[in-house]
N, C-alpha and C positions, 0 to 999 in steps of 0.2 A: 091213567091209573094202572099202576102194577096189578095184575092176575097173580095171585098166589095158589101153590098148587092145588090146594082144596075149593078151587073154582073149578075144576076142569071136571067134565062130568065124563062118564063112558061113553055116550052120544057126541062129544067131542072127540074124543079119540078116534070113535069109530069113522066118524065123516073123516080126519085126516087118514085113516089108514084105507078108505074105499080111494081117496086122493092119490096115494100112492100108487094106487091099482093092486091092492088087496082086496080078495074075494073075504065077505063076512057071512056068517050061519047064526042066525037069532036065536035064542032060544028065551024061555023066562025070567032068568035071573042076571044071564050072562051072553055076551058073545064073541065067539071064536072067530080068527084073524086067522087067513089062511093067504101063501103067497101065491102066485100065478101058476106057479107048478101043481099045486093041492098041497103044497106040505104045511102040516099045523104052523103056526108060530106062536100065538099066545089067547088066553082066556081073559076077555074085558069084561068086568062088572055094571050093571047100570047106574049104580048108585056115584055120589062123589070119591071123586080117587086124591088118596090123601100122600104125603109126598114120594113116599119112601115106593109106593108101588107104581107113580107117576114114571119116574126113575126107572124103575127097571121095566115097565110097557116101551117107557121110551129104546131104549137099549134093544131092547126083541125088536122092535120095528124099525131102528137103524136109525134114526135121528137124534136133532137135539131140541129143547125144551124153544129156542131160538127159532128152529125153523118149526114147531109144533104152531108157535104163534103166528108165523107166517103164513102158514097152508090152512090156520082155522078159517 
């Protein structure tokens, strides 16, 4: 079964971008992806990421939608 992008939660995102070996900062709402140096890179929401922002998360953390499903 195809995953369409309003499946993919922020808690998905985040586990592949701690995969990467990005360091993450939780906060309430939202959490911030930061790369190995400390530098910002992007603010994840927790709720479902709908496609257009799926997209450009993707893009800030340097992958593609292909290997997102690989590393889930």
């Amino acid at each position: 079964m195809k995953r369409s992008a309003t499946d993919y939660t922020g808690k998905d995102l985040v586990r592949v971008a701690r995969k990467l070996g990005h360091i993450t900062v939780e906060g309430k709402k939202h959490i911030r992806v930061y790369d190995v140096e400390g530098g910002y890179i992007i603010t994840i929401p927790r709720s479902k990421i709908k496609t257009g922002l799926l997209s450009a998360i993707l893009k800030q953390l340097g992958i593609t939608e292909a290997e997102l499903k690989r590393l889930r």
